[in-house]
MARLOBA-258010 format. One record per atom (N, C-alpha, C, O): residue number from 1; residue in three letters; y negated, x, z negated. Coordinates in steps of 0.2 Angstrom, whole numbers, plus 2048, in hexadecimal, padded with zeros to 3 digits. Layout:
MARLOBA-258010
> NUM; ALA; Y; X; Z
...
***
This chain:
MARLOBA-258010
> 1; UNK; 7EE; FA9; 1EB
> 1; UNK; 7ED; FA2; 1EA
> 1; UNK; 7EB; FA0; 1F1
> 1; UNK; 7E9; FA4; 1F5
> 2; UNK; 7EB; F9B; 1F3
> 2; UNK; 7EC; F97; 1FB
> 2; UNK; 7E5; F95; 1F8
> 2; UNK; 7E3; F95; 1F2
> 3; UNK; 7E3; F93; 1FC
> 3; UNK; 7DA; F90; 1FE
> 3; UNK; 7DD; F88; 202
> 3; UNK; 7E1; F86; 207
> 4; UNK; 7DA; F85; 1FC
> 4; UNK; 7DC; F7D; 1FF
> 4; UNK; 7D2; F78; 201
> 4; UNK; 7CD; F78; 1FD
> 5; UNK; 7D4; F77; 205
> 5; UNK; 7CD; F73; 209
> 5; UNK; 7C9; F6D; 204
> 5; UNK; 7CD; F6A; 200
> 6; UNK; 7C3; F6C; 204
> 6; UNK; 7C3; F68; 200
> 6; UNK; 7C4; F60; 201
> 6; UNK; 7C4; F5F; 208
> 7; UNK; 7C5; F5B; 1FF
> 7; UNK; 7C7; F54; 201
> 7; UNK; 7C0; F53; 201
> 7; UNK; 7BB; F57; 1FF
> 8; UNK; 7C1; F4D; 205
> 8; UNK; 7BB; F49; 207
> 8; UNK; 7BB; F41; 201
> 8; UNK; 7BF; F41; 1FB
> 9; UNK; 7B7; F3E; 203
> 9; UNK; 7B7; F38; 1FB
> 9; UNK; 7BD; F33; 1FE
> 9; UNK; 7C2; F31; 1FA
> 10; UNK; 7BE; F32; 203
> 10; UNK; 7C4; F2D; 203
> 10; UNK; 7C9; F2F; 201
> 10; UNK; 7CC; F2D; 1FC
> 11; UNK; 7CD; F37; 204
> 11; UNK; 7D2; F3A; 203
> 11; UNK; 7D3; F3A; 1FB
> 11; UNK; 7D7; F38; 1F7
> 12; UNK; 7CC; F3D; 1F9
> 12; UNK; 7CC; F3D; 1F1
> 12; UNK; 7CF; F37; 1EF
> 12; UNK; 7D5; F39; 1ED
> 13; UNK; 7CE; F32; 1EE
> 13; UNK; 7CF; F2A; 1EE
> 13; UNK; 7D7; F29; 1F0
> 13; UNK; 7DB; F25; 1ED
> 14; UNK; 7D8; F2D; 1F5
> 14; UNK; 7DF; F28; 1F5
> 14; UNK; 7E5; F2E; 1F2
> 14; UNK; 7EB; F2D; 1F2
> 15; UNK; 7E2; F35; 1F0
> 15; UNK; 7E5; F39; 1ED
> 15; UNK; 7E5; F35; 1E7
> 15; UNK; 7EA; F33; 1E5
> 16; UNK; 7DF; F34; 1E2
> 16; UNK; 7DE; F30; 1DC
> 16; UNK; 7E5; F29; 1DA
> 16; UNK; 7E9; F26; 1D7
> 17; UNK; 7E2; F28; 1DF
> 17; UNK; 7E7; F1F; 1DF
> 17; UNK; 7EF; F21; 1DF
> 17; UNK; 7F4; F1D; 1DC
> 18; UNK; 7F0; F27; 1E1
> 18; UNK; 7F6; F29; 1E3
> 18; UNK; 7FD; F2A; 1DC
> 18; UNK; 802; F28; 1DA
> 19; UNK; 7F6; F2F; 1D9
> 19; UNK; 7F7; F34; 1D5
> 19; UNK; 7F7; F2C; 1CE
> 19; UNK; 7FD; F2A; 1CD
> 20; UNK; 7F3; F29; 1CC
> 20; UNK; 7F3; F23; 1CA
> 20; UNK; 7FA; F1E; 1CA
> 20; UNK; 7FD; F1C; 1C5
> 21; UNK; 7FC; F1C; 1D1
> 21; UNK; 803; F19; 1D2
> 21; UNK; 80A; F1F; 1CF
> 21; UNK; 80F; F1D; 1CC
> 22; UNK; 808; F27; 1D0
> 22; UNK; 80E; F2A; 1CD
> 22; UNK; 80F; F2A; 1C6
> 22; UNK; 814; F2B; 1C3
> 23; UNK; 809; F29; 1C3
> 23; UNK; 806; F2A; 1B9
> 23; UNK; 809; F24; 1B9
> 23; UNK; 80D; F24; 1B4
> 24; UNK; 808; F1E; 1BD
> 24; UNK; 80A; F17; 1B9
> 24; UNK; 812; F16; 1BB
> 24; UNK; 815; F12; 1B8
> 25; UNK; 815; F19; 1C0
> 25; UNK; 81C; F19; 1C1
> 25; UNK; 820; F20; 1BC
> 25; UNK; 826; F21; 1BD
> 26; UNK; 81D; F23; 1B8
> 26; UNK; 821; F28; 1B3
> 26; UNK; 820; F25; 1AE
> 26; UNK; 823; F27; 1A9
> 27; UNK; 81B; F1F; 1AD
> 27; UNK; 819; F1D; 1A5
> 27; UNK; 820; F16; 1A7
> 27; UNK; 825; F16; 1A4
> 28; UNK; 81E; F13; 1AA
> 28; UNK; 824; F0E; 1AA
> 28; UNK; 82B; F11; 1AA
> 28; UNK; 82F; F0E; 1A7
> 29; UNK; 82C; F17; 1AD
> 29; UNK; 834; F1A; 1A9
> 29; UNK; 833; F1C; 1A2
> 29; UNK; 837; F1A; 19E
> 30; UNK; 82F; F1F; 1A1
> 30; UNK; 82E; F20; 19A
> 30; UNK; 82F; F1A; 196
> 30; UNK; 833; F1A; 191
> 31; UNK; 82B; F17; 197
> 31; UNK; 82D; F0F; 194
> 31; UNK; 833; F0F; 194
> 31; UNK; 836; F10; 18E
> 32; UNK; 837; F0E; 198
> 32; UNK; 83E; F0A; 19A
> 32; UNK; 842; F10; 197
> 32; UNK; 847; F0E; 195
> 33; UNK; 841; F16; 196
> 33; UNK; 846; F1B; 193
> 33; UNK; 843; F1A; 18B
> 33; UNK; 848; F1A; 187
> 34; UNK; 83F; F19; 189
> 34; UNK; 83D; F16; 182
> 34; UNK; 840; F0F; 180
> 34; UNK; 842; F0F; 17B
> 35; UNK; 840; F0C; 183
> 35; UNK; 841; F04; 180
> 35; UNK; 849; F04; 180
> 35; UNK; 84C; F00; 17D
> 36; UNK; 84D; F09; 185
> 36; UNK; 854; F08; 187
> 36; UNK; 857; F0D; 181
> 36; UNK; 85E; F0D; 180
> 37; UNK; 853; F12; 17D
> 37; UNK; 855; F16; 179
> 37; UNK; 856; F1D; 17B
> 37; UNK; 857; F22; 177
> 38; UNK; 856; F1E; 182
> 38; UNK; 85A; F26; 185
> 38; UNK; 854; F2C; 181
> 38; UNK; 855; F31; 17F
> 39; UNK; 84D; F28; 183
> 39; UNK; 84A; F2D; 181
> 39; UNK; 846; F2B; 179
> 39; UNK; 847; F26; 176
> 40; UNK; 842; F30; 178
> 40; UNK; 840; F2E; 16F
> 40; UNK; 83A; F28; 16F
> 40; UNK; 837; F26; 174
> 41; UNK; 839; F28; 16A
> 41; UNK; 834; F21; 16A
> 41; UNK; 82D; F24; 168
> 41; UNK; 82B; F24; 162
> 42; UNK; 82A; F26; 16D
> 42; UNK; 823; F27; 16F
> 42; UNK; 81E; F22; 172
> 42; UNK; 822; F1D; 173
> 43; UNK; 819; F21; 173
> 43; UNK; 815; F1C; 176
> 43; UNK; 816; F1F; 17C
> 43; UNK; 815; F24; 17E
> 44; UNK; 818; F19; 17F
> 44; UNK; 819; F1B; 189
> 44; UNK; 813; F1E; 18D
> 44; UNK; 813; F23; 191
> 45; UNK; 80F; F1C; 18A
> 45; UNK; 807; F1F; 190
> 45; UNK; 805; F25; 18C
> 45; UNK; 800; F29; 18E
> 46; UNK; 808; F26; 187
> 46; UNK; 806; F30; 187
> 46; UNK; 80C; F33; 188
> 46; UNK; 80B; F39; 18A
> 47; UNK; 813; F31; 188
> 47; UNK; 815; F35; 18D
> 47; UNK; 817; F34; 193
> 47; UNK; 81A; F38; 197
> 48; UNK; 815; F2E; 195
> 48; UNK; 812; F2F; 19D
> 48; UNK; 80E; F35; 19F
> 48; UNK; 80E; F38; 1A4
> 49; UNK; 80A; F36; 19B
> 49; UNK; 804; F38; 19C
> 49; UNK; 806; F40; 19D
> 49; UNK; 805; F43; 1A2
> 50; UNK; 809; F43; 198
> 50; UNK; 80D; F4A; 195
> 50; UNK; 812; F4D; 19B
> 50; UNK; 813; F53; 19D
> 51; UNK; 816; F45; 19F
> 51; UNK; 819; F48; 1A4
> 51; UNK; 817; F48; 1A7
> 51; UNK; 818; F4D; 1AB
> 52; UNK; 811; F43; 1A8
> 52; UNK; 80F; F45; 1B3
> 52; UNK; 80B; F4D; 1B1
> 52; UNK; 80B; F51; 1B5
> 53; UNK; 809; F4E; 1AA
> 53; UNK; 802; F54; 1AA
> 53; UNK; 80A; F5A; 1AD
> 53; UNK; 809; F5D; 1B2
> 54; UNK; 80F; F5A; 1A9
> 54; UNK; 814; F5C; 1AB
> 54; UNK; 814; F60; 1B4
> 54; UNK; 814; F65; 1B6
> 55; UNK; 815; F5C; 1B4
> 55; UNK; 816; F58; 1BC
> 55; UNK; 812; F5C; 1C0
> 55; UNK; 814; F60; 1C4
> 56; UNK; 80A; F5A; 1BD
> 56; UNK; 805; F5E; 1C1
> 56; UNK; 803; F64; 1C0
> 56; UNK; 7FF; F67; 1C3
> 57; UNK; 806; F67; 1BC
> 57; UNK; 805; F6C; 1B9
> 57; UNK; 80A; F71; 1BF
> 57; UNK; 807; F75; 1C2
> 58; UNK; 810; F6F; 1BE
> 58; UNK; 815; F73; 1C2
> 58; UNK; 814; F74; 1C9
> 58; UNK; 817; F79; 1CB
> 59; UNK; 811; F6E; 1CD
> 59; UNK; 80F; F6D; 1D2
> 59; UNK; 809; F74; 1D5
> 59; UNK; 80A; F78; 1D9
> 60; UNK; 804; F72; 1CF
> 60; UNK; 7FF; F76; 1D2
> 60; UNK; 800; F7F; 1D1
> 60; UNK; 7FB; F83; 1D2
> 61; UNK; 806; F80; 1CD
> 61; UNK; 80A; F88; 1CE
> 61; UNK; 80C; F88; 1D3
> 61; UNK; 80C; F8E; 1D5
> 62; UNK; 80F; F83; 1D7
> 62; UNK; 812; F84; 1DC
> 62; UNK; 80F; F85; 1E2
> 62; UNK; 811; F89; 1E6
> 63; UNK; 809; F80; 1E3
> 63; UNK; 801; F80; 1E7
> 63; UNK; 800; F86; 1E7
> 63; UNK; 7FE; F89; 1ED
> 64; UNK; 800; F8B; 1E1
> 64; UNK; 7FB; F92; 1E2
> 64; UNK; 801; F98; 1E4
> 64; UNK; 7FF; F9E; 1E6
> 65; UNK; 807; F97; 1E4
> 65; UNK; 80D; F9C; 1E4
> 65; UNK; 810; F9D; 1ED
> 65; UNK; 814; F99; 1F0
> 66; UNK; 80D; FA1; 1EE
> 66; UNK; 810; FA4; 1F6
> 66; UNK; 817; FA1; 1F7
> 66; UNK; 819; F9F; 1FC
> 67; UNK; 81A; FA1; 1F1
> 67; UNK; 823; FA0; 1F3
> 67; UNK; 823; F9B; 1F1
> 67; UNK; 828; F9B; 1ED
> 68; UNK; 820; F97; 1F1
> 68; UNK; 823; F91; 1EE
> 68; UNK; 828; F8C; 1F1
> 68; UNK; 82B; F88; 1ED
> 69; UNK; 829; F8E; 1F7
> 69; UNK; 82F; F8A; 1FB
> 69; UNK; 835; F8C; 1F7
> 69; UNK; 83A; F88; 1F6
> 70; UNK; 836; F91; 1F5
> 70; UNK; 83B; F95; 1F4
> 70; UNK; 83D; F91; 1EB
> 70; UNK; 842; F8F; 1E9
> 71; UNK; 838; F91; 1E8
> 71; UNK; 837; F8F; 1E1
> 71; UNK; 837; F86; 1DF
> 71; UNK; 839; F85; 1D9
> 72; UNK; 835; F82; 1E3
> 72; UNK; 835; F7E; 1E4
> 72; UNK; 83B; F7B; 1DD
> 72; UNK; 83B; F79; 1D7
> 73; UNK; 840; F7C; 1E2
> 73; UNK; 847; F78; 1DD
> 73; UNK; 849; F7A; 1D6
> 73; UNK; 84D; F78; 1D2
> 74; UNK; 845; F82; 1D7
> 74; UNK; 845; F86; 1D0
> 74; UNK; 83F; F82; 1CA
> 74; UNK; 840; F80; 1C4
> 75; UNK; 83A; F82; 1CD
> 75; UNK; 835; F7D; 1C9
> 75; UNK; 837; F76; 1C9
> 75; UNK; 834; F73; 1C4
> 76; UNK; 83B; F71; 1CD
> 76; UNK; 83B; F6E; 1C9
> 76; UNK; 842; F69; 1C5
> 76; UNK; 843; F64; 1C3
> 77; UNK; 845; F72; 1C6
> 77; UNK; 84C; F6F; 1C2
> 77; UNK; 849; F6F; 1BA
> 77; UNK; 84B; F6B; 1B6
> 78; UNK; 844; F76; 1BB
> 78; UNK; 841; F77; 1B2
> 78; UNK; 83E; F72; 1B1
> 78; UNK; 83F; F71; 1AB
> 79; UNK; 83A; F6E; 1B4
> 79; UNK; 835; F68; 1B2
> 79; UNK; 83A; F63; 1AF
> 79; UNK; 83A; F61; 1A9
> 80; UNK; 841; F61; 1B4
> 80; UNK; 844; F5C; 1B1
> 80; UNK; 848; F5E; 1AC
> 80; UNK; 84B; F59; 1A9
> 81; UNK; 84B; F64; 1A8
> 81; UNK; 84D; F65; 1A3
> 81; UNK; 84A; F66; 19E
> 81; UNK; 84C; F66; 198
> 82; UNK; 842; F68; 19F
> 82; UNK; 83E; F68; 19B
> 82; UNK; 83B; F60; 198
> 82; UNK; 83D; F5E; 193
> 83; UNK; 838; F5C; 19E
> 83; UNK; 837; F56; 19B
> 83; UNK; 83E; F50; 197
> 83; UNK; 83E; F4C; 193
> 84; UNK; 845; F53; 19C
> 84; UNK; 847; F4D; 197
> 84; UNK; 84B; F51; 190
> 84; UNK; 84E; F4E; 18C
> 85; UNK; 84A; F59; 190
> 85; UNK; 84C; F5A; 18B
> 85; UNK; 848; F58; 183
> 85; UNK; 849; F57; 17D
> 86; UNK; 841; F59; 187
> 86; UNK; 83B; F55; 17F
> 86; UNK; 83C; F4E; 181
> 86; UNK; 838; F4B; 17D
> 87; UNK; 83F; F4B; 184
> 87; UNK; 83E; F43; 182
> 87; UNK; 845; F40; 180
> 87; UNK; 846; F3A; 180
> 88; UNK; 848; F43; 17F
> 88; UNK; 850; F41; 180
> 88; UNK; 850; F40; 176
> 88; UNK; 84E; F44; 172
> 89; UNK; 854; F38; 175
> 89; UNK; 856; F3A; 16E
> 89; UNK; 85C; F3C; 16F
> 89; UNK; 85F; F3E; 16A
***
């Protein structure tokens, strides 16, 4: 696993704020793929929530894996057939 530095309170803060605008721009698709029918009718803000966890989840296998350059488009073709295959009606 790679050794990553610790942040300071702003970086913390503008990682936070960041990570925030990505949570509210996957729940607004989520909305919009709900309301349009593509996807099943769940409450948008838990699976907002299930995709960014998604999201971060995959990211941070990638953070700790030596090859991750290499895997990169292998993680996240799985993410995208994973997430619209559970939300797809």
């Amino acid at each position: 696993m790679r050794e990553t530095p610790r942040l300071g309170r702003d970086a913390q803060n503008r990682v936070r704020a960041t990570h925030q605008r990505l949570l509210d721009e996957i729940t607004a698709l989520c909305r919009a793929g709900i309301e349009s029918g593509e996807f099943q009718a769940y409450d948008p803000e838990v699976a907002g929530r299930l995709v960014f966890a998604n999201l971060w989840s995959a990211s941070q296998a990638l953070i700790r894996d030596t090859d991750a350059k290499q895997k990169r488009h292998e993680a996240a073709d799985t993410l995208v057939r994973f997430v619209v295959g559970g939300l797809s009606a």
